[in-house]
TIRO-2110 file (N, C-alpha, C; in Angstrom, 1 decimal):
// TIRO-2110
172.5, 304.2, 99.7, N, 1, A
171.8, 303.8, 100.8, CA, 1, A
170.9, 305.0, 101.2, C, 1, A
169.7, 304.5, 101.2, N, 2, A
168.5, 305.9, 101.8, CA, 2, A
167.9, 305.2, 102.6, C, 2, A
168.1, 306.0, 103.7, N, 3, A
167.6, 305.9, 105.4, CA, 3, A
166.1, 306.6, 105.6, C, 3, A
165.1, 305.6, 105.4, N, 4, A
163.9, 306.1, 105.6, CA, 4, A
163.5, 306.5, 107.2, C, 4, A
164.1, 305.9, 108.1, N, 5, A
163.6, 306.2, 109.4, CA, 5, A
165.3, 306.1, 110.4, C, 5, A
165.6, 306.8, 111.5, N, 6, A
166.7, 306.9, 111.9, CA, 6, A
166.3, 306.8, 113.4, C, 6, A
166.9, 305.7, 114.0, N, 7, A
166.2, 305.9, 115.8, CA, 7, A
167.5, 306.4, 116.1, C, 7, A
167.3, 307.2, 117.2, N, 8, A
168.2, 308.1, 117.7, CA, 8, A
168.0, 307.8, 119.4, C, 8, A
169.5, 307.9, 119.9, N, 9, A
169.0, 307.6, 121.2, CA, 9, A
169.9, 308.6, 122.4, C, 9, A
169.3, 309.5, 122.9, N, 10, A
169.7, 310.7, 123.0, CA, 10, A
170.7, 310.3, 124.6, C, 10, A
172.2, 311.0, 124.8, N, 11, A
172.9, 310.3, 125.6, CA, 11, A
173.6, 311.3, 126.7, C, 11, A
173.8, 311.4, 127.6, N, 12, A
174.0, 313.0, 128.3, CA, 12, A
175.5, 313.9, 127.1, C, 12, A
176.5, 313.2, 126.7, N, 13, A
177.1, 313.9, 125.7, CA, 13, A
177.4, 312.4, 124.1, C, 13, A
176.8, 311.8, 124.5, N, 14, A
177.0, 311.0, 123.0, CA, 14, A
175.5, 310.2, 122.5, C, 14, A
175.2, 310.3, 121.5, N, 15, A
173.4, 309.7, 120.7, CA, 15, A
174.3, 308.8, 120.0, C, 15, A
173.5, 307.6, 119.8, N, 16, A
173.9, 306.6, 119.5, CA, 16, A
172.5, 306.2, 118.2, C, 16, A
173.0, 306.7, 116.5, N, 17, A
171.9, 306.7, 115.7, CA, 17, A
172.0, 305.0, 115.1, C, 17, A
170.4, 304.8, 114.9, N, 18, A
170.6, 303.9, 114.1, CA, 18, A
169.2, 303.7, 112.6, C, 18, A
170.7, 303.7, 111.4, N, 19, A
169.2, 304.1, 110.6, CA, 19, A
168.5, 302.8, 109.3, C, 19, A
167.6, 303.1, 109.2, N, 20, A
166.5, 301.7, 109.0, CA, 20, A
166.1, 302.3, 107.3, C, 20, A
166.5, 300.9, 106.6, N, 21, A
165.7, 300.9, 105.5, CA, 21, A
164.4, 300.1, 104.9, C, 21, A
163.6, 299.9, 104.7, N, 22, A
162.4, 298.8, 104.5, CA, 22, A
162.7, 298.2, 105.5, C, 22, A
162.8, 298.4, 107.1, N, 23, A
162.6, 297.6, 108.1, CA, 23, A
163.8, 296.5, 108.7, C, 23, A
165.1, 296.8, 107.6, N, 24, A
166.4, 296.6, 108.3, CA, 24, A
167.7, 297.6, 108.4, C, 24, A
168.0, 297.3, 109.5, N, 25, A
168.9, 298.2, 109.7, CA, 25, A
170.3, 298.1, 108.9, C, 25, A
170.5, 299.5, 108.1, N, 26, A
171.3, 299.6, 107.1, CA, 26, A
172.6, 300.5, 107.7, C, 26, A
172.9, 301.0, 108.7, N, 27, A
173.8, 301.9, 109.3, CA, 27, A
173.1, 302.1, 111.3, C, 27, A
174.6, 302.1, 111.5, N, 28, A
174.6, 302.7, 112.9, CA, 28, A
176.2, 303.4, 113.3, C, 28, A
176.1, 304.5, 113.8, N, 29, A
177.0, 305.9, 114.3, CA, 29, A
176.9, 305.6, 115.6, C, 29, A
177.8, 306.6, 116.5, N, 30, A
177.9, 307.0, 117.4, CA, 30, A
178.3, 308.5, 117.5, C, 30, A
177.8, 309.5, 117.8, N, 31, A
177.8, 311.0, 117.3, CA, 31, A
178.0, 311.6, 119.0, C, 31, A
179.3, 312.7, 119.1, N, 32, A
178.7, 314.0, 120.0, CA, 32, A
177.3, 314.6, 120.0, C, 32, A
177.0, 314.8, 121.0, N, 33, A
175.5, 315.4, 121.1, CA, 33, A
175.3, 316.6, 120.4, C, 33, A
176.4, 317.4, 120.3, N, 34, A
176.6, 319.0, 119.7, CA, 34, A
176.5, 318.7, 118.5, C, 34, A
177.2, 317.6, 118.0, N, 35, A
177.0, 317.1, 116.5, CA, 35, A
175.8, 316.9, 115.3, C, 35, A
174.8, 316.7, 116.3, N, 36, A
173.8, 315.7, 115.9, CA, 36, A
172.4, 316.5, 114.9, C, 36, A
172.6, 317.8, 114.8, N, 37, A
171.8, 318.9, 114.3, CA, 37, A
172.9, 318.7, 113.2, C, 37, A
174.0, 319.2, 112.8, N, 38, A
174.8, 319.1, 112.0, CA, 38, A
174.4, 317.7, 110.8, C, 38, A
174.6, 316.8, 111.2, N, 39, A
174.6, 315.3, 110.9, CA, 39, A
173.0, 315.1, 110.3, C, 39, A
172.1, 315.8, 110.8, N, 40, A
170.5, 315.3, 110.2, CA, 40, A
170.9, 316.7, 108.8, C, 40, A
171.1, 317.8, 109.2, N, 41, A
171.1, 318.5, 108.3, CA, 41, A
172.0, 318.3, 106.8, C, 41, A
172.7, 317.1, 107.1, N, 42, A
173.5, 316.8, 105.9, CA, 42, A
172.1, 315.8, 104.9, C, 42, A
171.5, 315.3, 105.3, N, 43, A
170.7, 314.2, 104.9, CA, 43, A
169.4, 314.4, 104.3, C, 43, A
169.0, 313.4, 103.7, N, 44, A
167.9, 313.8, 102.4, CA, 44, A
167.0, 313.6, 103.7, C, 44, A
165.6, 314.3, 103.7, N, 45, A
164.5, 314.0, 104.6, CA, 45, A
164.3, 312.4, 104.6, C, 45, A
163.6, 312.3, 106.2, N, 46, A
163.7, 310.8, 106.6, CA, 46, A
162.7, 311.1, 108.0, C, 46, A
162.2, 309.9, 109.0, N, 47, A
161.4, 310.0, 109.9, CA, 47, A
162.6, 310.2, 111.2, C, 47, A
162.5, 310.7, 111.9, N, 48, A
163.2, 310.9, 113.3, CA, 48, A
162.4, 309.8, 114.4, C, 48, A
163.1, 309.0, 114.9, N, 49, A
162.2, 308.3, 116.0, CA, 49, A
163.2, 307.9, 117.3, C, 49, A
162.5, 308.4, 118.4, N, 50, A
163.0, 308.6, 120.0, CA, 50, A
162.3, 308.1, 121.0, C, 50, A
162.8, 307.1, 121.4, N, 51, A
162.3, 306.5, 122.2, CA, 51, A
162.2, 306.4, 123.5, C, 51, A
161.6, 306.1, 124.4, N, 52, A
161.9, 306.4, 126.0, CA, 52, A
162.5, 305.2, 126.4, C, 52, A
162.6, 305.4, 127.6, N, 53, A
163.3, 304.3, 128.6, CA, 53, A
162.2, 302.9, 128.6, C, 53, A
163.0, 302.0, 128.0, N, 54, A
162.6, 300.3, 128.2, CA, 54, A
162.1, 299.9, 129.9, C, 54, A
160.9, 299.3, 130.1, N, 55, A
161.3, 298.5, 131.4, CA, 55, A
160.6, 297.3, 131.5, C, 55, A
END
């Protein structure tokens, strides 16, 4: 499984990732925030995308 793009959704102590292949979602985590440098640095390059608040 290779995760071309990963939305990340940043949480006061928990991100909630979810990562995308050709446009479906192929995995989703729930990560400590301290974690989350850790966890990208395990992984083959990919796009990072962060989103703001919905209204």
């Amino acid at each position: 499984m290779a995760i071309e793009a990963l939305g990340i959704d940043l949480g006061k102590t928990v991100c909630s990732l979810v990562g995308y292949e050709a446009e479906k979602v192929v995995s989703r985590k729930r990560l400590q925030r301290h974690r989350l440098l850790d966890f990208r640095d395990e992984r083959p390059p990919y796009v990072d995308a962060m989103g703001g608040q919905r209204q």
